[in-house]
SEVEXKOL-381872 format. One record per residue (C-alpha): chain; residue number from 1; z, x, y. Coordinates in steps of 0.001 Angstrom, whole numbers, plus 524288, in hexadecimal, padded with zeros to 5 digits. Example, Ala and Ser with C-alpha at 12.3 -4.5 7.8 and 13.67 -1.06 7.14 Angstrom:
<r><kette>A</kette><nr>1</nr><w>81E78</w><u>8300C</u><v>7EE6C</v></r>
<r><kette>A</kette><nr>2</nr><w>81BE4</w><u>83566</u><v>7FBDC</v></r>
This chain:
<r><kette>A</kette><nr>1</nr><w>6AE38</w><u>11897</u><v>A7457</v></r>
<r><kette>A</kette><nr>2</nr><w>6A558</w><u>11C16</u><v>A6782</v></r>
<r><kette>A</kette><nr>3</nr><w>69A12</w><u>11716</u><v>A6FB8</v></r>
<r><kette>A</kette><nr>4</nr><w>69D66</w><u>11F9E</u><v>A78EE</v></r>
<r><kette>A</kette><nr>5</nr><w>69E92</w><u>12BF7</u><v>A6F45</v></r>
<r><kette>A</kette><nr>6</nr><w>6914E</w><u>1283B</u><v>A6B89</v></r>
<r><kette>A</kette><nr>7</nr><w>68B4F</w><u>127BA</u><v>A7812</v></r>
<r><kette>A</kette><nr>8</nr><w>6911C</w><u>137D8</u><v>A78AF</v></r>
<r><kette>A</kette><nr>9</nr><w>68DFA</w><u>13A6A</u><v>A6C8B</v></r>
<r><kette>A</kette><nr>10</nr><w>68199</w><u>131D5</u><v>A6758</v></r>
<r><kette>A</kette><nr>11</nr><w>683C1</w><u>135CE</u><v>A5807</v></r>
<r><kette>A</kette><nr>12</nr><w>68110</w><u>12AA0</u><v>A4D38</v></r>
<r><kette>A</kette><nr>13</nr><w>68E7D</w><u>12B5F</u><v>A4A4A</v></r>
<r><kette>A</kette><nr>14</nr><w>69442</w><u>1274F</u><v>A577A</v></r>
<r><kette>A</kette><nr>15</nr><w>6897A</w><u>11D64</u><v>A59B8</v></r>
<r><kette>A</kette><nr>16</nr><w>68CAB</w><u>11807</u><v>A4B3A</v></r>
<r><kette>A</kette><nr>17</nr><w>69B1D</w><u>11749</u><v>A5075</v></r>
<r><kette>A</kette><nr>18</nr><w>69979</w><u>11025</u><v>A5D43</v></r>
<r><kette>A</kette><nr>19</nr><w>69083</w><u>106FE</u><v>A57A6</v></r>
<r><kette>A</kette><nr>20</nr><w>699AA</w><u>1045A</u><v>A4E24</v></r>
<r><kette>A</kette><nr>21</nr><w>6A6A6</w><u>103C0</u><v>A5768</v></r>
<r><kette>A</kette><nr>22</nr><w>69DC2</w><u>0FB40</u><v>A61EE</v></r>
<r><kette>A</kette><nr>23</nr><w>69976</w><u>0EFBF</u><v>A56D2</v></r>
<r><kette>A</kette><nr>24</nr><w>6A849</w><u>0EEF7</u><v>A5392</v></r>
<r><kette>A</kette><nr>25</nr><w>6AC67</w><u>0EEA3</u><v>A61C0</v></r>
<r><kette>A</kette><nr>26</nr><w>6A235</w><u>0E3AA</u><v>A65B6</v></r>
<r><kette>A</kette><nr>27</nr><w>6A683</w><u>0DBA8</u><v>A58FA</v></r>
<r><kette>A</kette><nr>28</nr><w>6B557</w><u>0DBE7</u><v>A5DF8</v></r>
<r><kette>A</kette><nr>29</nr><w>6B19D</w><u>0DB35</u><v>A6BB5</v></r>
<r><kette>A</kette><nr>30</nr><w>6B515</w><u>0CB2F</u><v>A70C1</v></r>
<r><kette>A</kette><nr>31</nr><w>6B233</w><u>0D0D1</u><v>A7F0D</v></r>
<r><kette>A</kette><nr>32</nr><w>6A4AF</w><u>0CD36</u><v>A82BE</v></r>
<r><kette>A</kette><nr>33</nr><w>6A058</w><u>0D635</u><v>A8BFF</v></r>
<r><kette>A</kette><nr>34</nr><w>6A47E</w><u>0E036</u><v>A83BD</v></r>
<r><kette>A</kette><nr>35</nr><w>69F09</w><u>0DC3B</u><v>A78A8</v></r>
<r><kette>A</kette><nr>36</nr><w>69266</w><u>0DAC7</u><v>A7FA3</v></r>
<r><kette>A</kette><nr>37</nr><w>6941B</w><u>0EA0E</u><v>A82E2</v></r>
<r><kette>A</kette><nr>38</nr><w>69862</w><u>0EE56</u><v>A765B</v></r>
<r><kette>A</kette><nr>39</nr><w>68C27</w><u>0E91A</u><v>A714D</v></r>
<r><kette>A</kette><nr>40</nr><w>6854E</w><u>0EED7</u><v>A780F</v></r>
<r><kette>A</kette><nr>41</nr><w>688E7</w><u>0FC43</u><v>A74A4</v></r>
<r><kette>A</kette><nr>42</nr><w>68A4A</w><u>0F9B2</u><v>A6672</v></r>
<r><kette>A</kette><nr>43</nr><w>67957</w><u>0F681</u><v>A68C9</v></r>
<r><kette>A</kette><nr>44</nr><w>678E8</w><u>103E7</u><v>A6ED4</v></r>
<r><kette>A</kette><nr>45</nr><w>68269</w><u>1097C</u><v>A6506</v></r>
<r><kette>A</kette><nr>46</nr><w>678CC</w><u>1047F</u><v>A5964</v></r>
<r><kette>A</kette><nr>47</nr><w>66D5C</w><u>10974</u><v>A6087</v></r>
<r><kette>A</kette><nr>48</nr><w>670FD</w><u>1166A</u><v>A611B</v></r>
<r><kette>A</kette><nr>49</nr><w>675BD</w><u>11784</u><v>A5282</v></r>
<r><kette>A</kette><nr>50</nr><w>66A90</w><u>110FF</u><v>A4FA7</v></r>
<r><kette>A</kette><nr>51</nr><w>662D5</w><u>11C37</u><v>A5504</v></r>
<r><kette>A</kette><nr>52</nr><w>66A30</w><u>12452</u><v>A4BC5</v></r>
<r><kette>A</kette><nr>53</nr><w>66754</w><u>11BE3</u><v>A4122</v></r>
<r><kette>A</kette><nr>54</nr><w>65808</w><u>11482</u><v>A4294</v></r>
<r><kette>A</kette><nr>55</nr><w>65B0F</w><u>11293</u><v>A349B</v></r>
<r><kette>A</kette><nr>56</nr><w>66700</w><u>10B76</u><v>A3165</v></r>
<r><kette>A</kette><nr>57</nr><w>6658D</w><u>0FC96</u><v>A2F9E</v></r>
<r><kette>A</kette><nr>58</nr><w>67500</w><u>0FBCE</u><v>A30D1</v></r>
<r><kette>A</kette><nr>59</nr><w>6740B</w><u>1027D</u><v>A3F5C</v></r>
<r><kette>A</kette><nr>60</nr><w>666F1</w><u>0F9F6</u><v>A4141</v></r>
<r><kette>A</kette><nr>61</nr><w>66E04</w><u>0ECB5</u><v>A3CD9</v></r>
<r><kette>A</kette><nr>62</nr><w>67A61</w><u>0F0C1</u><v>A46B4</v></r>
<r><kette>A</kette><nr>63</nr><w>67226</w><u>0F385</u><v>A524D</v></r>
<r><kette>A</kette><nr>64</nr><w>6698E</w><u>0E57F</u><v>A4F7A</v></r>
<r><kette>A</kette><nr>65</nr><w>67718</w><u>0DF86</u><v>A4E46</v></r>
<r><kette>A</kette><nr>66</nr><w>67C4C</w><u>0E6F4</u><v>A5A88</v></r>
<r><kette>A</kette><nr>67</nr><w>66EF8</w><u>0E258</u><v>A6178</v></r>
<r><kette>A</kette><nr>68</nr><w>67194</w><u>0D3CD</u><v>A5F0D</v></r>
<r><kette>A</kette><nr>69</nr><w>67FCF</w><u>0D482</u><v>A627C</v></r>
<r><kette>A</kette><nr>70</nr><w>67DDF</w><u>0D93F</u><v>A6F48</v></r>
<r><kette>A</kette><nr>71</nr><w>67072</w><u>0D20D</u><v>A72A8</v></r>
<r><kette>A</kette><nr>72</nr><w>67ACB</w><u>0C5BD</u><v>A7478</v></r>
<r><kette>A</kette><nr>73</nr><w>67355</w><u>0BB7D</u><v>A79D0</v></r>
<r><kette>A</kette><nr>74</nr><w>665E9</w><u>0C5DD</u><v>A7B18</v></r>
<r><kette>A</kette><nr>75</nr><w>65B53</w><u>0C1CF</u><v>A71EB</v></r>
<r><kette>A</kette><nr>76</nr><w>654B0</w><u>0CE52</u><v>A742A</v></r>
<r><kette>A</kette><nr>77</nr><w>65F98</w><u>0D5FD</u><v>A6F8B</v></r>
<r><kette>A</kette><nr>78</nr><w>66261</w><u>0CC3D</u><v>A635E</v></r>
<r><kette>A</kette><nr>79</nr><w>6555E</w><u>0CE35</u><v>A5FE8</v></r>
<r><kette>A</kette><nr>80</nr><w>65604</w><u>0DD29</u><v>A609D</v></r>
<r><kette>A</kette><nr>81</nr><w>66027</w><u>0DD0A</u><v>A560D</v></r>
<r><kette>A</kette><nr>82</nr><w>65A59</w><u>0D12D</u><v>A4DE0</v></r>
<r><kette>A</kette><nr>83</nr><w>64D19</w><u>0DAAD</u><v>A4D3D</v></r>
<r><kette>A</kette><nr>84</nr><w>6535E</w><u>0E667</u><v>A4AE2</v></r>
<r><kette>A</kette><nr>85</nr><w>65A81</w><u>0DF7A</u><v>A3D99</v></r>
<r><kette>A</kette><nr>86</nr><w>64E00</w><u>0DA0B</u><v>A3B11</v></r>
<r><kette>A</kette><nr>87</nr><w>6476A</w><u>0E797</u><v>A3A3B</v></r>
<r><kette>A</kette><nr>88</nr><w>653DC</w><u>0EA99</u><v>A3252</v></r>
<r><kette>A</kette><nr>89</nr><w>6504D</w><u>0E204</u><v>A2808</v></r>
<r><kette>A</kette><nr>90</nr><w>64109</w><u>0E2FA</u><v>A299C</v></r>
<r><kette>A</kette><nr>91</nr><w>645F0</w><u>0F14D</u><v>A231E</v></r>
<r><kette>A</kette><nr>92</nr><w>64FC9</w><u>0EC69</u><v>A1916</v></r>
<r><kette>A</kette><nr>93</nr><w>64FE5</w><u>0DF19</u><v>A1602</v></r>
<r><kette>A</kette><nr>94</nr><w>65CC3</w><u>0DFF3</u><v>A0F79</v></r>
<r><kette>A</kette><nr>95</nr><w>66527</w><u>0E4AC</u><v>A1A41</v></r>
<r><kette>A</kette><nr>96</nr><w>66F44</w><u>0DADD</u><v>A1B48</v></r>
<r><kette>A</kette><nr>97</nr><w>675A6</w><u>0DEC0</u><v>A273B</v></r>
<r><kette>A</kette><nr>98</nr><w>6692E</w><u>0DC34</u><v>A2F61</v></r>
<r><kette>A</kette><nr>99</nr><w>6657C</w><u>0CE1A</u><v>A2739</v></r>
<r><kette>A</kette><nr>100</nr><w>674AA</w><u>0CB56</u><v>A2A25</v></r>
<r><kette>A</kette><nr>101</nr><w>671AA</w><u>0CD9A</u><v>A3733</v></r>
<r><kette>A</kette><nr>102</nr><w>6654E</w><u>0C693</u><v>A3691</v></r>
<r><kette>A</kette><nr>103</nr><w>66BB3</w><u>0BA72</u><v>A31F2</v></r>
<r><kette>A</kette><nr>104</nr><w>67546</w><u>0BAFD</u><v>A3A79</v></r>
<r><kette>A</kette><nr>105</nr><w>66B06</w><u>0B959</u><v>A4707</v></r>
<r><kette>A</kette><nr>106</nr><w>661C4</w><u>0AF9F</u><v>A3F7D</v></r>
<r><kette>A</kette><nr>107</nr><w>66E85</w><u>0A743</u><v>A4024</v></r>
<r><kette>A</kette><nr>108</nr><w>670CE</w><u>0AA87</u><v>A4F19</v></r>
<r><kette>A</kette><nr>109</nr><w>662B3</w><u>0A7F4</u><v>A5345</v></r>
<r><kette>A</kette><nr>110</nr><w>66318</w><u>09C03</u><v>A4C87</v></r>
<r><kette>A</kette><nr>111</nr><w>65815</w><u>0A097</u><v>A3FC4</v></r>
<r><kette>A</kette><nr>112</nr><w>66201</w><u>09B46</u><v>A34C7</v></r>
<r><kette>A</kette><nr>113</nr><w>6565B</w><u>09B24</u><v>A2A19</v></r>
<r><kette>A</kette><nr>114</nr><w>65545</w><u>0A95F</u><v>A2D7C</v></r>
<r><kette>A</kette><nr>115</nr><w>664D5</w><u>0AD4C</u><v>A2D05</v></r>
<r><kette>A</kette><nr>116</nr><w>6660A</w><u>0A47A</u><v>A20A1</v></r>
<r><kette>A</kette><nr>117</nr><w>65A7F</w><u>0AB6C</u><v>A1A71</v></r>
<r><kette>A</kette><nr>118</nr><w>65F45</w><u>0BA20</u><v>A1F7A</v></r>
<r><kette>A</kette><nr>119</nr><w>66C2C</w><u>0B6B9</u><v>A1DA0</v></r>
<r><kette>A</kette><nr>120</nr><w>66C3A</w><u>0B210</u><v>A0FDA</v></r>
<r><kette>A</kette><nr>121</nr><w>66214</w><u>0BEC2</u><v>A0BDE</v></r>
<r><kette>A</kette><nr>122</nr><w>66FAF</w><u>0C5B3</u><v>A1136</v></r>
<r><kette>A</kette><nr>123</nr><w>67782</w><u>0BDD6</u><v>A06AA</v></r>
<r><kette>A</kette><nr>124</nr><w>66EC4</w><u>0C2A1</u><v>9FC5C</v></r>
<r><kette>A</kette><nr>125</nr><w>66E5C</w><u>0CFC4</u><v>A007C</v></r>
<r><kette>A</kette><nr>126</nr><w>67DE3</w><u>0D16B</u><v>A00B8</v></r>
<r><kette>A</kette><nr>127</nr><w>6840B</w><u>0C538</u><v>9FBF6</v></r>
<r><kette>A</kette><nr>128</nr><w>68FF9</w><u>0C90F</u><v>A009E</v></r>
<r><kette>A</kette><nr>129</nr><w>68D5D</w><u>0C9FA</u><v>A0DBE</v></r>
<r><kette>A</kette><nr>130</nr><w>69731</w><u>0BFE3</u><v>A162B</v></r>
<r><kette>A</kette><nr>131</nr><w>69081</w><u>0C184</u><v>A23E1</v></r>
<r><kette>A</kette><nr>132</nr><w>6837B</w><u>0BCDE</u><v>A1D20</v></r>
<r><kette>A</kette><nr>133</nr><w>68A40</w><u>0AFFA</u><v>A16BE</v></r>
<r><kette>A</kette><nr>134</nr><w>691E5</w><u>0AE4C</u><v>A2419</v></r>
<r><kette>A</kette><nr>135</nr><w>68564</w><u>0AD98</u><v>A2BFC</v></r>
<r><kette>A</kette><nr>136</nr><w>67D7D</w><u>0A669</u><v>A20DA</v></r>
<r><kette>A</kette><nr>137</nr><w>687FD</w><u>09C51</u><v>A2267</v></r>
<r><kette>A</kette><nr>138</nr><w>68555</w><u>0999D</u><v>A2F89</v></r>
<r><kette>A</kette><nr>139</nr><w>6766C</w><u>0997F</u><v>A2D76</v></r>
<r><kette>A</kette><nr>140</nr><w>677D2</w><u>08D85</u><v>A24AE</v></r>
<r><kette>A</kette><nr>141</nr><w>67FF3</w><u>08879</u><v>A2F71</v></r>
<r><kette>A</kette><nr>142</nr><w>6783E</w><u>089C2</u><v>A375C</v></r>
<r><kette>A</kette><nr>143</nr><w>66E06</w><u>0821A</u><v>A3042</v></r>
<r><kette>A</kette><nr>144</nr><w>67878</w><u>0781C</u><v>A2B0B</v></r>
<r><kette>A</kette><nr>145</nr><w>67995</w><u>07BCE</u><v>A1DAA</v></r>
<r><kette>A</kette><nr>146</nr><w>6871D</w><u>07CCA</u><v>A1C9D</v></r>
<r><kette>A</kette><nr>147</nr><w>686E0</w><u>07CA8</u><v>A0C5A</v></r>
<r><kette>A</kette><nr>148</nr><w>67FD3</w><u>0898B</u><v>A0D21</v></r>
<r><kette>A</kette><nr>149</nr><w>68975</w><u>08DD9</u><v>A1959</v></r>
<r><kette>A</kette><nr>150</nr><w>69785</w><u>08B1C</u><v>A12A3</v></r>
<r><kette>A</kette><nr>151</nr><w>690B5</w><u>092AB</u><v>A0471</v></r>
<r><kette>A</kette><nr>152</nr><w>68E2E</w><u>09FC1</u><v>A0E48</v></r>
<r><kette>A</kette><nr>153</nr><w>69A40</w><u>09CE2</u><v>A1508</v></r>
<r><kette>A</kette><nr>154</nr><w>6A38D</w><u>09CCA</u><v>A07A7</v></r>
<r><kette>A</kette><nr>155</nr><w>69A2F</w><u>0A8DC</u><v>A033F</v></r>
<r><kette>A</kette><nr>156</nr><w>69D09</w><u>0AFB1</u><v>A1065</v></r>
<r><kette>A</kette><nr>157</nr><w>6AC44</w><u>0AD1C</u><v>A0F6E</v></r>
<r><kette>A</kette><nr>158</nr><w>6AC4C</w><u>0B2B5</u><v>A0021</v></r>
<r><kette>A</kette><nr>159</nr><w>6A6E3</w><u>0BF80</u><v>A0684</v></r>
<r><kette>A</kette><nr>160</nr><w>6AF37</w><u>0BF98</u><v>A141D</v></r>
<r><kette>A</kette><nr>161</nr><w>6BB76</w><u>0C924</u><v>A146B</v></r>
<r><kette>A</kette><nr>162</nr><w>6BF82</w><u>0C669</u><v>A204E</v></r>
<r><kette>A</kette><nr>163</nr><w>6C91C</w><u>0BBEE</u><v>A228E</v></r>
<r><kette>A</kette><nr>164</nr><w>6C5C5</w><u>0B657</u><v>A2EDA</v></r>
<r><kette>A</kette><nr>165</nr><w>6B894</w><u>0B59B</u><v>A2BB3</v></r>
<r><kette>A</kette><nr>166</nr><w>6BB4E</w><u>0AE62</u><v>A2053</v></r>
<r><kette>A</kette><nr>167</nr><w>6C296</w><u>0A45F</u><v>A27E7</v></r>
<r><kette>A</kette><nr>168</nr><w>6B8BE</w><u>0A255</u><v>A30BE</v></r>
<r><kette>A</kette><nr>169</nr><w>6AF17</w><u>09F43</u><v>A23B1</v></r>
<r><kette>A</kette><nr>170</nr><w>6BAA2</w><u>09607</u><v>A20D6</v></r>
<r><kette>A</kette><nr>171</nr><w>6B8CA</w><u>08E33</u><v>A2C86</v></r>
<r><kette>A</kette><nr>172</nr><w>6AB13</w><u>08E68</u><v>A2D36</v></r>
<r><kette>A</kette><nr>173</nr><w>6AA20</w><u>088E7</u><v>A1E1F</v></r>
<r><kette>A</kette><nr>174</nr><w>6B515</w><u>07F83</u><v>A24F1</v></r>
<r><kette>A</kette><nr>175</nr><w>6ABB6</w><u>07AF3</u><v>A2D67</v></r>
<r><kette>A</kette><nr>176</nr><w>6A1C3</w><u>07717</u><v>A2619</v></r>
């Protein structure tokens, strides 16, 4: 519906609000065709704030993460994203959504020096950051340090407020 409203009326406001409604709907959505749609319009959503906005990182780092979401299994749409954060933080090194972000695909594609490197330049930038220990936890796992995986784990947990996640930490420090 907002989407719609901004189609009829293409303000930065409406765009701003069907971006935002479409990134909640896709993150509740377990249907995946729909999902698959909804991304899609939350890219085209982003785009056109972004047009409004050349200049906001925090639009920027939202459209890059809206580009990788809906690439799926598309390298050439990863990629899209993954440059667009990396022009994000050619311009400010210290933006930690777009390192988070960073990080986060480094550990996808497999780069673990790189997400451990990114990822703990996060943890120094905002040491009370969760979502960077949480990730930096499964970098080490990755590369079978799990000494330096169960320290972010425990740091991650003292920083969680939400109880299920904090179970999950429970059973992942379980594990190991």
């Amino acid at each position: 519906y907002q989407r719609k409203i901004a189609e009829y009326d293409s303000t930065q406001v409406n765009w701003q609000k069907a971006a935002e409604q479409l990134d909640l709907a896709t993150t509740i959505s377990s249907d995946s065709t729909l999902r698959s749609m909804l991304l899609s319009q939350t890219v085209t959503a982003y785009e056109h704030l972004s047009a409004f906005q050349p200049n906001n990182t925090d639009v920027q780092v939202k459209l890059a993460g809206a580009y990788i979401d809906a690439a799926g299994n598309n390298p050439a749409g990863v990629m899209k994203g993954v440059l667009l954060l990396r022009e994000i933080v050619q311009k400010d090194t210290t933006n930690i959504p777009a390192n988070l972000l960073l990080g986060k695909m480094a550990i996808i594609s497999g780069q673990t020096d790189k997400a451990i490197n990114r990822l703990e330049y996060v943890t120094k930038l905002d040491s009370n950051n969760p979502e960077a220990y949480y990730y930096l936890a499964n970098a080490y796992l990755s590369q079978g340090n799990k000494e330096k995986a169960i320290e972010s784990l425990k740091k991650c947990k003292s920083l969680v407020k939400n109880a299920t996640f904090a179970r999950e930490i429970d059973n992942m420090l379980k594990s190991l």
